[in-house]
mmCIF file of the N, C-alpha and C atoms, coordinates in Angstrom:
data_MODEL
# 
_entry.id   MODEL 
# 
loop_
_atom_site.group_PDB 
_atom_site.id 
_atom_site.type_symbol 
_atom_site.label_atom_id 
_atom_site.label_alt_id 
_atom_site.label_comp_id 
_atom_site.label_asym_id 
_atom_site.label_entity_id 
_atom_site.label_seq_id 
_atom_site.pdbx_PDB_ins_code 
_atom_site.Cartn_x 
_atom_site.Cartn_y 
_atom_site.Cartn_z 
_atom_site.occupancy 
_atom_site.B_iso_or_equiv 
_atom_site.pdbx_formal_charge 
_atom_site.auth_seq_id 
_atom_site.auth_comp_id 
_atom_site.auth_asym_id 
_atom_site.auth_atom_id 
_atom_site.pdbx_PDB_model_num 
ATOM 1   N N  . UNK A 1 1  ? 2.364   15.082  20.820  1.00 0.00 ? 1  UNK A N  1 
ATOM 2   C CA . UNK A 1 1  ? 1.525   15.394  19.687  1.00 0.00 ? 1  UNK A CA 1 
ATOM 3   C C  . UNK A 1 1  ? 0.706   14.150  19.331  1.00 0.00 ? 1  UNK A C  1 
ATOM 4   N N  . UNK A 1 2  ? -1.109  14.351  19.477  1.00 0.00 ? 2  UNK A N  1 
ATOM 5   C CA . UNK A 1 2  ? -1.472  13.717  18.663  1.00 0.00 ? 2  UNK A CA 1 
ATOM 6   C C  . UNK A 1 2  ? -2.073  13.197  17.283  1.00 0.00 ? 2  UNK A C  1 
ATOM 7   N N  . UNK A 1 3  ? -2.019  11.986  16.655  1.00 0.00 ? 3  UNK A N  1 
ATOM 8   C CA . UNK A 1 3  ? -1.982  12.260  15.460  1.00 0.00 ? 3  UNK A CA 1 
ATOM 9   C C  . UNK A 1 3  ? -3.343  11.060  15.210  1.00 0.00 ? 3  UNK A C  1 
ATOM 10  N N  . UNK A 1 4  ? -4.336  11.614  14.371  1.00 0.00 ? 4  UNK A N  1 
ATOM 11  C CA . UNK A 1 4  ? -5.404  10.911  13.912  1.00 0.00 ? 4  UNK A CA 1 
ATOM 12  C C  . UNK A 1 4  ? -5.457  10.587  12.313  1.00 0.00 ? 4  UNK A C  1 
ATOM 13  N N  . UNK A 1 5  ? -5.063  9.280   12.084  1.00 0.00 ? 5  UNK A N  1 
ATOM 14  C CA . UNK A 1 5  ? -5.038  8.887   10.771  1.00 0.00 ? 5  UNK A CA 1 
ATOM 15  C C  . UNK A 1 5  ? -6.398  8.681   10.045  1.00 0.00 ? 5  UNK A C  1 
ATOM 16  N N  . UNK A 1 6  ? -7.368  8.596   11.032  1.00 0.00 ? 6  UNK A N  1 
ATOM 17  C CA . UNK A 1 6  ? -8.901  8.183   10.251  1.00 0.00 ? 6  UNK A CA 1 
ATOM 18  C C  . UNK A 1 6  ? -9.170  6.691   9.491   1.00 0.00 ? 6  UNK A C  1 
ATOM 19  N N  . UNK A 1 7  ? -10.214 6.693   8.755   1.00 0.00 ? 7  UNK A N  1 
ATOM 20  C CA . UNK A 1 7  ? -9.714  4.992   8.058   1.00 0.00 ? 7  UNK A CA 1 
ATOM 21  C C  . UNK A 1 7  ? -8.879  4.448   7.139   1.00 0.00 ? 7  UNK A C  1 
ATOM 22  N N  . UNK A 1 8  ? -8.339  3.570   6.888   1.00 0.00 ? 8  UNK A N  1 
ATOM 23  C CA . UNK A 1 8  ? -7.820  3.135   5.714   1.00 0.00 ? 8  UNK A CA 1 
ATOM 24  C C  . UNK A 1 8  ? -8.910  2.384   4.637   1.00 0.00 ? 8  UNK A C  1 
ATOM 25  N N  . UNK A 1 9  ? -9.134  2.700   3.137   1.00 0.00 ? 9  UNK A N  1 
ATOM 26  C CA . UNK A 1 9  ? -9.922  2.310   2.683   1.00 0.00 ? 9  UNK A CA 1 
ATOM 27  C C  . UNK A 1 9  ? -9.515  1.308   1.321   1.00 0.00 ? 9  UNK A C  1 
ATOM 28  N N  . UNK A 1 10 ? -9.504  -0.070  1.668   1.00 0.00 ? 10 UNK A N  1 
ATOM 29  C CA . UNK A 1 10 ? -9.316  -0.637  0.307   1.00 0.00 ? 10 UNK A CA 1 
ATOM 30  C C  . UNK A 1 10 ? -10.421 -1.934  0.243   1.00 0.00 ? 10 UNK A C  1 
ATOM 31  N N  . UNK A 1 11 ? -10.633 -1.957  -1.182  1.00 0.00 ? 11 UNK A N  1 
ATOM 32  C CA . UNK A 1 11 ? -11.761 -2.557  -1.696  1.00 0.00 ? 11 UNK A CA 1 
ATOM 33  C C  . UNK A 1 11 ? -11.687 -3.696  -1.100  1.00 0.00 ? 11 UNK A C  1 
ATOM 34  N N  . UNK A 1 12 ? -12.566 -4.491  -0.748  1.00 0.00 ? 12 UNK A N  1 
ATOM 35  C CA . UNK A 1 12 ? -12.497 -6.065  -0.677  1.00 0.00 ? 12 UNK A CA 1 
ATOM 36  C C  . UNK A 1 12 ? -11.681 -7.401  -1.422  1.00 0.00 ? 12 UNK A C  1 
ATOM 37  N N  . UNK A 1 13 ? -11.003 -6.848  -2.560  1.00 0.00 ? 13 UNK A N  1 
ATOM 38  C CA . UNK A 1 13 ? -10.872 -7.966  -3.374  1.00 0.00 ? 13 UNK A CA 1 
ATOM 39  C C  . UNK A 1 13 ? -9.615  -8.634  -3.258  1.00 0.00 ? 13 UNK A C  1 
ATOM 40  N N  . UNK A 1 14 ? -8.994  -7.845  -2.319  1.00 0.00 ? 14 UNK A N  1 
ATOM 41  C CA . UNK A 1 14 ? -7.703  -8.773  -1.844  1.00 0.00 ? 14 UNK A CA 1 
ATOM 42  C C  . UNK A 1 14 ? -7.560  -9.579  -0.980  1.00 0.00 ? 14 UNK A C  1 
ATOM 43  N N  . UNK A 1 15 ? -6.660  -10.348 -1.027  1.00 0.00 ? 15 UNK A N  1 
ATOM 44  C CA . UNK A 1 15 ? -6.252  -11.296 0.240   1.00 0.00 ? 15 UNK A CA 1 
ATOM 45  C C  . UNK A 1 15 ? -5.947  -11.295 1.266   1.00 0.00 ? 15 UNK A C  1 
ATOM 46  N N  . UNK A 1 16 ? -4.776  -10.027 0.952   1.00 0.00 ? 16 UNK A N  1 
ATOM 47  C CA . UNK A 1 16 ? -4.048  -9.572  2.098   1.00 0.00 ? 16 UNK A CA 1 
ATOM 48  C C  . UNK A 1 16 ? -3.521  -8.263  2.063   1.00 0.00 ? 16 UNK A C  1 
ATOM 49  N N  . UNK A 1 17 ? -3.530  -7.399  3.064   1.00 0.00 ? 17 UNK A N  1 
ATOM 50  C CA . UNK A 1 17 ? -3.085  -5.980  2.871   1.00 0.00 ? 17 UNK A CA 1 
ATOM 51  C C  . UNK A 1 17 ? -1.911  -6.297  3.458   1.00 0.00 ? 17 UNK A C  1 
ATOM 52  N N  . UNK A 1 18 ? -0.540  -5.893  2.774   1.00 0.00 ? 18 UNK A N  1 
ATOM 53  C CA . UNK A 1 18 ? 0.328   -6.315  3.561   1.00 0.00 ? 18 UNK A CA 1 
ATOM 54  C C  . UNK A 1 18 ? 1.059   -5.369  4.136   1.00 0.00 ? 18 UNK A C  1 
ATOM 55  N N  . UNK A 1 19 ? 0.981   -3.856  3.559   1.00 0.00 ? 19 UNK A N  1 
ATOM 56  C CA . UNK A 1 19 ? 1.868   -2.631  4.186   1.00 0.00 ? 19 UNK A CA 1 
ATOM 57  C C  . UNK A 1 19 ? 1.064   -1.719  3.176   1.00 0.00 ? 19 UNK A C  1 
ATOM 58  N N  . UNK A 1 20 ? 1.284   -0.468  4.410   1.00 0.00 ? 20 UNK A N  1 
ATOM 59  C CA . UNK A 1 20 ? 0.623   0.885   4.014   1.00 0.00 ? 20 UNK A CA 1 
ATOM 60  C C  . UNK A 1 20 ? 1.141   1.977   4.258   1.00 0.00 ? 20 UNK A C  1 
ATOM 61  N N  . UNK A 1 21 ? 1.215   3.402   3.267   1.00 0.00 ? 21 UNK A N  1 
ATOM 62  C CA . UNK A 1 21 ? 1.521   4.308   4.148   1.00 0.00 ? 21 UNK A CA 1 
ATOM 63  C C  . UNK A 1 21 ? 0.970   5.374   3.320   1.00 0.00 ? 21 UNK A C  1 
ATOM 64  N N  . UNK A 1 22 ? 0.523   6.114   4.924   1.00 0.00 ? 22 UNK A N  1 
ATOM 65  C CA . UNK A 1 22 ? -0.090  7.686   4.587   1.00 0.00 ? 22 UNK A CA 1 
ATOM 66  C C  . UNK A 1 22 ? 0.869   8.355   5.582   1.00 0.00 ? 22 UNK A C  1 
ATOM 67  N N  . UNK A 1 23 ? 0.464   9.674   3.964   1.00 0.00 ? 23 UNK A N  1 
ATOM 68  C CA . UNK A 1 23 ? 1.534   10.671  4.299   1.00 0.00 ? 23 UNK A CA 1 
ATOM 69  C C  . UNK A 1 23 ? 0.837   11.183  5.738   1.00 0.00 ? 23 UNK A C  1 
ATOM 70  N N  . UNK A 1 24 ? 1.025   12.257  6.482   1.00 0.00 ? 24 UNK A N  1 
ATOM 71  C CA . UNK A 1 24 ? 0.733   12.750  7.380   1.00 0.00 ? 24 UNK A CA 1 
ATOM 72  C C  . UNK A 1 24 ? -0.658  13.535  7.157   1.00 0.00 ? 24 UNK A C  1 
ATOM 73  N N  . UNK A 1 25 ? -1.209  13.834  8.078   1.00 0.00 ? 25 UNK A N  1 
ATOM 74  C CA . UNK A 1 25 ? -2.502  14.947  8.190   1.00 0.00 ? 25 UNK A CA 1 
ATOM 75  C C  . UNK A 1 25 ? -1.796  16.505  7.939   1.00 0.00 ? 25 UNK A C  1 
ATOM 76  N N  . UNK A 1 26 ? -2.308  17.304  6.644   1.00 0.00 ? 26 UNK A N  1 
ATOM 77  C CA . UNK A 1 26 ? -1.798  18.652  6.719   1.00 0.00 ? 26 UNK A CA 1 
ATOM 78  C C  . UNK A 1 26 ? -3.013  19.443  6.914   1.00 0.00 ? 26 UNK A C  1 
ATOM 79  N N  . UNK A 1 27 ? -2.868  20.629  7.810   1.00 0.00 ? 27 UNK A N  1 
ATOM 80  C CA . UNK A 1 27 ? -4.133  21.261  7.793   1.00 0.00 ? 27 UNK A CA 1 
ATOM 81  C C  . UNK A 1 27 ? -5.541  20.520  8.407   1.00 0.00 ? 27 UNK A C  1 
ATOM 82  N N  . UNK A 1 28 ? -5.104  19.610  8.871   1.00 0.00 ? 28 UNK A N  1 
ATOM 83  C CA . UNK A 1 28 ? -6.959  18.931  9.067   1.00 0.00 ? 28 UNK A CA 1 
ATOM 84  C C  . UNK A 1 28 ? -7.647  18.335  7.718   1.00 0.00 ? 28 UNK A C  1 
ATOM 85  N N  . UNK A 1 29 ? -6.832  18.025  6.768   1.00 0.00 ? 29 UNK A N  1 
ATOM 86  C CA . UNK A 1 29 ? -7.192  17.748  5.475   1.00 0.00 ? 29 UNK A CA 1 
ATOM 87  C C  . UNK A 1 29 ? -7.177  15.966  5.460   1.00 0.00 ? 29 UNK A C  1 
ATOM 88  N N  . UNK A 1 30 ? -7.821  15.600  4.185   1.00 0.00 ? 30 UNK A N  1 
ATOM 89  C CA . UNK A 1 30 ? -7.555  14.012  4.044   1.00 0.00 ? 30 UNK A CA 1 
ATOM 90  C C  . UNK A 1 30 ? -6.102  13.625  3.512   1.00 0.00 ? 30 UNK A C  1 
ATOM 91  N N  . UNK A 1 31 ? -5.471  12.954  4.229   1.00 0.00 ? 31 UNK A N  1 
ATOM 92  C CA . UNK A 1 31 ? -3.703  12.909  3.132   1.00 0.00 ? 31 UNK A CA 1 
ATOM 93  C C  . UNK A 1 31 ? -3.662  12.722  1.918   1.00 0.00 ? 31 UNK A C  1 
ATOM 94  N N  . UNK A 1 32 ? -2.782  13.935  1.469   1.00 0.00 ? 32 UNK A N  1 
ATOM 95  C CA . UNK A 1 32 ? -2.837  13.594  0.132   1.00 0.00 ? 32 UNK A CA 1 
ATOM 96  C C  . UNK A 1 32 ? -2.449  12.467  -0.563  1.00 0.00 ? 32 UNK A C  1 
ATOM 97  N N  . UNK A 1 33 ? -1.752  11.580  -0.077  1.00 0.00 ? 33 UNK A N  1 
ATOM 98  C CA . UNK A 1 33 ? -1.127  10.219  -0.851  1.00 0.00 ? 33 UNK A CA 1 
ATOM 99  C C  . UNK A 1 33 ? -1.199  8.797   -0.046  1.00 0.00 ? 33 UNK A C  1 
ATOM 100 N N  . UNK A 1 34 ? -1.295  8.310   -0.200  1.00 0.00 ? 34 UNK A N  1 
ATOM 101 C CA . UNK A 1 34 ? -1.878  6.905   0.512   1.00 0.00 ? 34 UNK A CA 1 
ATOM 102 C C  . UNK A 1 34 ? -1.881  5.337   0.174   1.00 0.00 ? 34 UNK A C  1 
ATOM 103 N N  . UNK A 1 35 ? -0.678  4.989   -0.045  1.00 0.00 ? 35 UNK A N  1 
ATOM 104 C CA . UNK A 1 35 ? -0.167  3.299   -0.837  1.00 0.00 ? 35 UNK A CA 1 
ATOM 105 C C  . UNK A 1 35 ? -0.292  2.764   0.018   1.00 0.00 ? 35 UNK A C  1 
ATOM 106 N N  . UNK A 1 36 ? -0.933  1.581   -0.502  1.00 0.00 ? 36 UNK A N  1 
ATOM 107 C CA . UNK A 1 36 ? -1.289  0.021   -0.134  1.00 0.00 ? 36 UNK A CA 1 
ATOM 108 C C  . UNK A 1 36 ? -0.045  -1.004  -1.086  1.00 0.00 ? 36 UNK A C  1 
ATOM 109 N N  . UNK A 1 37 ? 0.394   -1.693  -0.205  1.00 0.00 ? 37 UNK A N  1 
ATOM 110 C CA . UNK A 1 37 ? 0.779   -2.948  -1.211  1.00 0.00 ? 37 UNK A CA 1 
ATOM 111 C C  . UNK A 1 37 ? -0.211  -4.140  -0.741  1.00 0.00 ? 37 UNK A C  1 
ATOM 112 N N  . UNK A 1 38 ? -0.695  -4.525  -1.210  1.00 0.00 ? 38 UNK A N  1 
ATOM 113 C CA . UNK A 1 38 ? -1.896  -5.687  -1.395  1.00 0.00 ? 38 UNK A CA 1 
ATOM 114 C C  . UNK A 1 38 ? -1.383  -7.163  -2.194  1.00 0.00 ? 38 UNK A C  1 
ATOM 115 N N  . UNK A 1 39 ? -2.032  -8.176  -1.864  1.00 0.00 ? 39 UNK A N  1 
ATOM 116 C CA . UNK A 1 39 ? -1.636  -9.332  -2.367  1.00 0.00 ? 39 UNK A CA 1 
ATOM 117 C C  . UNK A 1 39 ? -3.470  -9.979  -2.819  1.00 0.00 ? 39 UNK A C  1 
ATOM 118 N N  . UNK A 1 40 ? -3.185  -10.347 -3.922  1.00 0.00 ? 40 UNK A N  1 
ATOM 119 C CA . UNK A 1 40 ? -4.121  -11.464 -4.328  1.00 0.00 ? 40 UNK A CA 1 
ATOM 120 C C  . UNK A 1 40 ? -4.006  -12.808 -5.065  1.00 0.00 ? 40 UNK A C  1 
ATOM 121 N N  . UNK A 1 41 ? -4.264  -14.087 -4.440  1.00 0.00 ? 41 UNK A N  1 
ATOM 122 C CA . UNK A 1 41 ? -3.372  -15.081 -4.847  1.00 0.00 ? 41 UNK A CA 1 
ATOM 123 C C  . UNK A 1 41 ? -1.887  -14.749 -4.619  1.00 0.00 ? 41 UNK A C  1 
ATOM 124 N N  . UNK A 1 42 ? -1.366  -15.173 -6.008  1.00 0.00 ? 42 UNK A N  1 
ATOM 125 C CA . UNK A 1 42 ? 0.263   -14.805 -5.730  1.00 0.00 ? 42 UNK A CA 1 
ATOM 126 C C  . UNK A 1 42 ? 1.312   -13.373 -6.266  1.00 0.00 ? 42 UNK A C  1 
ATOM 127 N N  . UNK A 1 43 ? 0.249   -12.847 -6.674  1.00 0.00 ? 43 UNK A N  1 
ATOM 128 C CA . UNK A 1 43 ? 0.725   -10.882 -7.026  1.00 0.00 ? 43 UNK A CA 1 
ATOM 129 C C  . UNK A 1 43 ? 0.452   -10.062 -6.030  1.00 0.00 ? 43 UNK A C  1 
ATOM 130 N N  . UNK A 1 44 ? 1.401   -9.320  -6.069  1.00 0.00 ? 44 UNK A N  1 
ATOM 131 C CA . UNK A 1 44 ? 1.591   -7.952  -5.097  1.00 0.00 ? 44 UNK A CA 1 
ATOM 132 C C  . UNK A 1 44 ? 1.671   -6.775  -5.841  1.00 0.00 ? 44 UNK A C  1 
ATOM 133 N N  . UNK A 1 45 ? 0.569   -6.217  -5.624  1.00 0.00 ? 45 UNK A N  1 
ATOM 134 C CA . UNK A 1 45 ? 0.534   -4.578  -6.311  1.00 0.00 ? 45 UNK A CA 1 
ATOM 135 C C  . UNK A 1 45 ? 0.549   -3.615  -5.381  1.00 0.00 ? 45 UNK A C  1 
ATOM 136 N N  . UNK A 1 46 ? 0.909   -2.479  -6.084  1.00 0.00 ? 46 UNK A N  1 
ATOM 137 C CA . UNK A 1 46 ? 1.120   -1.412  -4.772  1.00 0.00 ? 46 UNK A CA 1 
ATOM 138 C C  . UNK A 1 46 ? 0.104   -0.442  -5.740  1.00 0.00 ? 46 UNK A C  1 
ATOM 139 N N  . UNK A 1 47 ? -0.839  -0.014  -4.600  1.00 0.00 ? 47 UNK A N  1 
ATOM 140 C CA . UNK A 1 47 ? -2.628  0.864   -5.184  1.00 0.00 ? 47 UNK A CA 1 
ATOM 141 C C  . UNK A 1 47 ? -2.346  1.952   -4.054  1.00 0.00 ? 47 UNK A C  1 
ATOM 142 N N  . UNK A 1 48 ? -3.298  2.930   -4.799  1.00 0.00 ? 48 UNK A N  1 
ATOM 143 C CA . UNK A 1 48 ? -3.569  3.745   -3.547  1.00 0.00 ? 48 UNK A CA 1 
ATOM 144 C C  . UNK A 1 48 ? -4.869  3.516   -3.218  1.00 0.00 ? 48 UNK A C  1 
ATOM 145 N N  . UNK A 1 49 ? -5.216  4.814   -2.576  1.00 0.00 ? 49 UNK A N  1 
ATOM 146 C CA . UNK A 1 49 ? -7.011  4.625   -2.040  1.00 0.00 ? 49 UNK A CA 1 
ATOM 147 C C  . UNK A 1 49 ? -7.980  4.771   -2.884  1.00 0.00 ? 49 UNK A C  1 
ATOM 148 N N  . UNK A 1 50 ? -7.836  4.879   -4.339  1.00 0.00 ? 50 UNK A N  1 
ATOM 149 C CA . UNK A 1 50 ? -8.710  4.963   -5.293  1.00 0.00 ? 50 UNK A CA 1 
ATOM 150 C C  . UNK A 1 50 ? -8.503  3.686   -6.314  1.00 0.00 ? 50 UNK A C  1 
ATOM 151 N N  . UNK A 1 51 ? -7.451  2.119   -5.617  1.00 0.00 ? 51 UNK A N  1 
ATOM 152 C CA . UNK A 1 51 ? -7.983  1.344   -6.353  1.00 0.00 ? 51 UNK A CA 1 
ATOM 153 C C  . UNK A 1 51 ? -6.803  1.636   -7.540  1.00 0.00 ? 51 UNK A C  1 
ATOM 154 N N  . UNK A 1 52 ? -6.036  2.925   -7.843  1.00 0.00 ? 52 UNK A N  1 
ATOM 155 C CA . UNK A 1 52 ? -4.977  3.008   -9.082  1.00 0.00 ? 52 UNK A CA 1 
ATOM 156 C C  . UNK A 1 52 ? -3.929  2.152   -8.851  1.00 0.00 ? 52 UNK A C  1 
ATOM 157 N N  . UNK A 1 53 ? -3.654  1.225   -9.775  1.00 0.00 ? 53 UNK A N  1 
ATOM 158 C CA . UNK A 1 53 ? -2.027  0.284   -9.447  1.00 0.00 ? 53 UNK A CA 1 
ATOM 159 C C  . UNK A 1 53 ? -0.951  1.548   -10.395 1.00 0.00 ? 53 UNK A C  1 
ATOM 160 N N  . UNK A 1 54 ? 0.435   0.938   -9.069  1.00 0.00 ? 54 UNK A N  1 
ATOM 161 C CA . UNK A 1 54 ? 1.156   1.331   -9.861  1.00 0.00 ? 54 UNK A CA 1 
ATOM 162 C C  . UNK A 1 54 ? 2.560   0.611   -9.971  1.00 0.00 ? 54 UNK A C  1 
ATOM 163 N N  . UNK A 1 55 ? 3.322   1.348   -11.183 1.00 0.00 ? 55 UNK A N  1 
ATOM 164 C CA . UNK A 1 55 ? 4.654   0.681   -10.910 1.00 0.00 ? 55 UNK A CA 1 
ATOM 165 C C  . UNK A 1 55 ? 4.175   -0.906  -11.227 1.00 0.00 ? 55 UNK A C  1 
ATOM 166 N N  . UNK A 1 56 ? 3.776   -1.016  -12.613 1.00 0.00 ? 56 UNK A N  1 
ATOM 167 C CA . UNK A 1 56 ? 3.012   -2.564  -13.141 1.00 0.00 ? 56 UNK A CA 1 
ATOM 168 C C  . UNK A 1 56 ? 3.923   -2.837  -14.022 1.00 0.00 ? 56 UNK A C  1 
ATOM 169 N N  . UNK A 1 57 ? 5.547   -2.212  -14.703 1.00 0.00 ? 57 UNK A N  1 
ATOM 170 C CA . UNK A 1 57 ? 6.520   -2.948  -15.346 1.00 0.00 ? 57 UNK A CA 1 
ATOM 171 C C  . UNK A 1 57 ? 7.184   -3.531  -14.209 1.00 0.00 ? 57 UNK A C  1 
ATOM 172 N N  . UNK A 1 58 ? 6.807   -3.452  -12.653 1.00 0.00 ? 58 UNK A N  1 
ATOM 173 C CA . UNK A 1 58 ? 7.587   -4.162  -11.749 1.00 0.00 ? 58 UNK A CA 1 
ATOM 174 C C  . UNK A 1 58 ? 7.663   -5.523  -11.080 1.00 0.00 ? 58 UNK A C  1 
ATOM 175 N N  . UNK A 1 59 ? 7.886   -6.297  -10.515 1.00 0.00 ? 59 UNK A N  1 
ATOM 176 C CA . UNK A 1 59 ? 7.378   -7.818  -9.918  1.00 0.00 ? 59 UNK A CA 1 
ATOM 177 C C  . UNK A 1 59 ? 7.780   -6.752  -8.120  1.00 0.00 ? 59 UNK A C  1 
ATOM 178 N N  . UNK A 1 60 ? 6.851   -6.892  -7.559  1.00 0.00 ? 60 UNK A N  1 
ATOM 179 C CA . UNK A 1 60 ? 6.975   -7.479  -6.372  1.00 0.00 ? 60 UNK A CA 1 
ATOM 180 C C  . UNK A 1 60 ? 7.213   -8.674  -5.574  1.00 0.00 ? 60 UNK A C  1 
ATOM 181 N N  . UNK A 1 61 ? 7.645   -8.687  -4.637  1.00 0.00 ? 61 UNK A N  1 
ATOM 182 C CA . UNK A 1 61 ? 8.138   -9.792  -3.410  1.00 0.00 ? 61 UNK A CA 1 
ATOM 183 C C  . UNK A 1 61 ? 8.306   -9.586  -2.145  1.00 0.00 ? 61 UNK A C  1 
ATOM 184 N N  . UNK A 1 62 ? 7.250   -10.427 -1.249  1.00 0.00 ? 62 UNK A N  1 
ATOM 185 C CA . UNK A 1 62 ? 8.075   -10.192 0.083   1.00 0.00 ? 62 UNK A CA 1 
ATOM 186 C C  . UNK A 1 62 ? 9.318   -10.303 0.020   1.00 0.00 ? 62 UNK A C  1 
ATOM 187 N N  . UNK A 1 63 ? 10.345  -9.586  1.169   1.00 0.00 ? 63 UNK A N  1 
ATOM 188 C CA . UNK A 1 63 ? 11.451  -9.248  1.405   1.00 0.00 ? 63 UNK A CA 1 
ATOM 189 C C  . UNK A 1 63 ? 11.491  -10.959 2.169   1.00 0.00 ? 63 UNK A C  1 
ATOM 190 N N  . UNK A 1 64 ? 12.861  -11.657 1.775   1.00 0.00 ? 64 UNK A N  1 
ATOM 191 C CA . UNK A 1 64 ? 12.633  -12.974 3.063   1.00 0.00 ? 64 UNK A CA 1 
ATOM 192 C C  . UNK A 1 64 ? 13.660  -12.100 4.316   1.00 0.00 ? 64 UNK A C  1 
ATOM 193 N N  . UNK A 1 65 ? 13.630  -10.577 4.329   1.00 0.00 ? 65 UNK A N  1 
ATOM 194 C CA . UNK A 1 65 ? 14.803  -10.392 5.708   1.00 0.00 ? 65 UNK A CA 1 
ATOM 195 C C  . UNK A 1 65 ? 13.514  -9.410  6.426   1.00 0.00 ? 65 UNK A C  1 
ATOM 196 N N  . UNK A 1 66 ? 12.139  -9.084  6.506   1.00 0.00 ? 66 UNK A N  1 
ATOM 197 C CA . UNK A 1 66 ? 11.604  -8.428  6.847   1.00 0.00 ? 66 UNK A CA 1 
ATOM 198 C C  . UNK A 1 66 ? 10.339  -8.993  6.900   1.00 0.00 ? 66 UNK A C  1 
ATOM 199 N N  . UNK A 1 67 ? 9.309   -9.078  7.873   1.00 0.00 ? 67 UNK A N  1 
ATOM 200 C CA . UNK A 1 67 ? 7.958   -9.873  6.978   1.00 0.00 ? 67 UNK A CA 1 
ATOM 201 C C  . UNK A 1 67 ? 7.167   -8.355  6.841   1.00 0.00 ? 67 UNK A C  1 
ATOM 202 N N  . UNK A 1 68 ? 7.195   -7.604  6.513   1.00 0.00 ? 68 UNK A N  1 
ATOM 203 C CA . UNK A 1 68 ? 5.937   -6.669  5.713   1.00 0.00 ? 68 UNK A CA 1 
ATOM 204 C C  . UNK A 1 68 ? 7.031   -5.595  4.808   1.00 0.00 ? 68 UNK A C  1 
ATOM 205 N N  . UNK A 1 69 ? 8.167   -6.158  4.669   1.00 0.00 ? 69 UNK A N  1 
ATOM 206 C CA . UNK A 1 69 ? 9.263   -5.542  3.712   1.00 0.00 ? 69 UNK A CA 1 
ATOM 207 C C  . UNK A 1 69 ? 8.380   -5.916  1.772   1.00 0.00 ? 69 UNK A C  1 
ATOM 208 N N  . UNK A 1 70 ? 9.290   -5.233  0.908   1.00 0.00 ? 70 UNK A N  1 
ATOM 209 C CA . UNK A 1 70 ? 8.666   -5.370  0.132   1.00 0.00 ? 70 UNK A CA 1 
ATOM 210 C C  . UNK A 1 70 ? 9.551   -5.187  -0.828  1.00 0.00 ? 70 UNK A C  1 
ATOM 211 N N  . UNK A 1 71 ? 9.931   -5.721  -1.659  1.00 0.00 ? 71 UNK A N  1 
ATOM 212 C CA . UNK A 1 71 ? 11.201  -5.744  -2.949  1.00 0.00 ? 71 UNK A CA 1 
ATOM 213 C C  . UNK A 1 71 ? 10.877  -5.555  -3.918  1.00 0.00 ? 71 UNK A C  1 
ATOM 214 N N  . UNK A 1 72 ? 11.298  -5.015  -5.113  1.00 0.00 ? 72 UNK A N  1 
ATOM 215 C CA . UNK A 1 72 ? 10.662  -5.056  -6.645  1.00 0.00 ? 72 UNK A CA 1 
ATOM 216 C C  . UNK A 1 72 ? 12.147  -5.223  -7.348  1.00 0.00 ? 72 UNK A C  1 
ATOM 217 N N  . UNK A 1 73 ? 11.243  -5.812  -8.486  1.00 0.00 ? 73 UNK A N  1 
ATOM 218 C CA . UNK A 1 73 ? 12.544  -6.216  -9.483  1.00 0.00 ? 73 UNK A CA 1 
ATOM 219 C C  . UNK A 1 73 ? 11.532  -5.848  -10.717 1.00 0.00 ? 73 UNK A C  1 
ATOM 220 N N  . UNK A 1 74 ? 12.462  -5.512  -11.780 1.00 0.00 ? 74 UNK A N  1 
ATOM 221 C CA . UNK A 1 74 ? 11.899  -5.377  -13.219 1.00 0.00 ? 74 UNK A CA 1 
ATOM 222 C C  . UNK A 1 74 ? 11.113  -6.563  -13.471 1.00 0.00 ? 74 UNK A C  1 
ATOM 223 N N  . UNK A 1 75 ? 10.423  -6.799  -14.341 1.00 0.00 ? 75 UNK A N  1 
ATOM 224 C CA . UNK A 1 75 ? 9.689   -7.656  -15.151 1.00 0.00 ? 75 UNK A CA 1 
ATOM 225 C C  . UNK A 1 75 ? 10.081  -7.483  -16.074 1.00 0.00 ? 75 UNK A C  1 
# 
């Protein structure tokens, strides 16, 4: 089976995209859900493809047992 993800779209203003995931293709449709965790300077937010943060009472962190792992702790 093959599977065509199409582009990934996030704004310019980050540093680093560090992990992503889209749900699957249903129907030939655009996926419905689509998180980025992104880094700028020294914050990590997790956005989707419209740029919405979420999960902002959280701190992110790279994982130190994974390099594109991703940890959250309360704030």
């Amino acid at each position: 089976m093959r599977i065509r993800w199409g582009n990934i779209k996030v704004k310019p203003q980050y540093d680093e995209v560090i992990d992503f995931n889209i749900e699957p293709l249903q129907f030939a449709k655009t996926p419905p859900h689509s998180y980025y965790y992104v880094r700028k300077d020294k914050e990590i937010f997790l956005i989707d493809a419209n740029n919405n943060s979420y999960f902002e009472e959280y701190d992110f962190i790279k994982s130190p047992y994974n390099e594109r792992g991703i940890l959250m702790k309360k704030n």
